[in-house]
N, C-alpha and C positions, 0 to 999 in steps of 0.2 A: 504494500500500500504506500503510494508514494507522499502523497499529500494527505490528513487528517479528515474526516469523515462529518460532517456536522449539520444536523436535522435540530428544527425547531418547531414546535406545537404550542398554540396557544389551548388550554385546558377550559375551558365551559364549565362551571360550575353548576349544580345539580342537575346536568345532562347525563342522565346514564344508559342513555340509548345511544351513544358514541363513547363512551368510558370504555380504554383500553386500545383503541386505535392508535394512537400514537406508540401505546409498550409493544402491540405487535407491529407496528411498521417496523418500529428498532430495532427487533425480533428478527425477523424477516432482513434486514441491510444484512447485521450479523450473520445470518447464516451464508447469504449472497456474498458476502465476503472472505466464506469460507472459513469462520471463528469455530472451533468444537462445540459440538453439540451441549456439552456440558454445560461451557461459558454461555452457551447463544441461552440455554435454559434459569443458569442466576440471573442473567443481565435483565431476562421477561419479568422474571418477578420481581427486581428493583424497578425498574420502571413502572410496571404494572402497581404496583403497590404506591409509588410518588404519584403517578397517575391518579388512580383512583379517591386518594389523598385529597388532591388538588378539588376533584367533584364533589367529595362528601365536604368537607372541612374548613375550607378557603373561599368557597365562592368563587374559583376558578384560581387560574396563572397560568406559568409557564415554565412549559419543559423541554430542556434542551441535552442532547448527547454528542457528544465529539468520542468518534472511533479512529483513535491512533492506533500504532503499530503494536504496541505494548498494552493498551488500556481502553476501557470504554470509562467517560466521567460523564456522570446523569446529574445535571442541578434539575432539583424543582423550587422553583419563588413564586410566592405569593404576596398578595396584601390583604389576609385576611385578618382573624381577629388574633391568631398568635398562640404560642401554646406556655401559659405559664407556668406549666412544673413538665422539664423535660424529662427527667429522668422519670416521673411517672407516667408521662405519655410511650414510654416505652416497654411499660412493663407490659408483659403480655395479658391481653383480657380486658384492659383498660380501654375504653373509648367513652368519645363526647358526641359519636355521632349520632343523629335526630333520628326518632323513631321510622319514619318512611324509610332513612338508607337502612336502617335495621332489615325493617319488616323485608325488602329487595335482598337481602342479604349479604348485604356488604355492613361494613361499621363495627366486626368483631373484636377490634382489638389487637389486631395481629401484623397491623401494617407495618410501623416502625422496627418491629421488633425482628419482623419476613425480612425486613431491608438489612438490618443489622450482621443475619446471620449470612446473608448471600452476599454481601459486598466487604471489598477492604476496607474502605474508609469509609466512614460518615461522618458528614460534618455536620450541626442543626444549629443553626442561629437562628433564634425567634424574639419577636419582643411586642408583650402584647398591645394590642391596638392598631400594629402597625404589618405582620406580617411574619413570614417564615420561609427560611432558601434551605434546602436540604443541598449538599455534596455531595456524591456519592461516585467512591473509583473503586471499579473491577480489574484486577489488573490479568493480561493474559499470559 
């Protein structure tokens, strides 16, 4: 890969008749790019989960991936309402999300924590009232 690889999505928030297009396009470059099956499979579910993220929690944003040679980095940013205890937004089982993305079944609680265990890095900067960027590098 000669030059670094970069797809951008703007996320809709509580659209979930389009939630998850952008993690399988990402998906999909991945594999066209010839990434192992394994890698093309974390990288789904980090995006898929910032994704999904972005629809339940934020009221939308955006997610962007750059596939270099060595690594996929996924930010998701928003300007939502912020998550003011990160370490317990991580815990598993924990969620603030509203009864509709419940009842759809999404909102269990598993998102952050999906991301944590498939990716190398996470970074979570949030600060409430004003929003939240997740980092996130898979490295290959």
């Amino acid at each position: 890969m000669a030059a670094p690889v970069c797809m951008e999505y703007r996320i809709e928030g509580n659209n979930f008749m389009v939630a998850g297009t952008a993690s399988n396009n990402i998906k999909n470059t991945l594999k066209m790019l010839g990434i192992q099956s394994d890698v093309c499979r974390r990288a789904a579910v980090i995006a898929y989960e910032a994704e999904i993220n972005l629809v339940i929690h934020a009221n939308g944003g955006m997610l962007k991936a750059v596939i270099s040679e060595d690594r996929l980095e996924i930010t998701a940013e928003d300007e939502g309402p912020g998550i003011p205890d990160i370490e317990q937004a991580m815990t598993e089982g924990y969620t603030t999300a509203s009864n509709q993305a419940r009842e759809m079944g999404f909102g269990a609680g598993m998102g952050l924590s999906n991301i944590r265990k498939n990716t190398d890095v996470l970074e979570i900067t949030s600060t409430v009232g004003q929003g939240t960027k997740l980092k996130m590098i898979h490295l290959f």
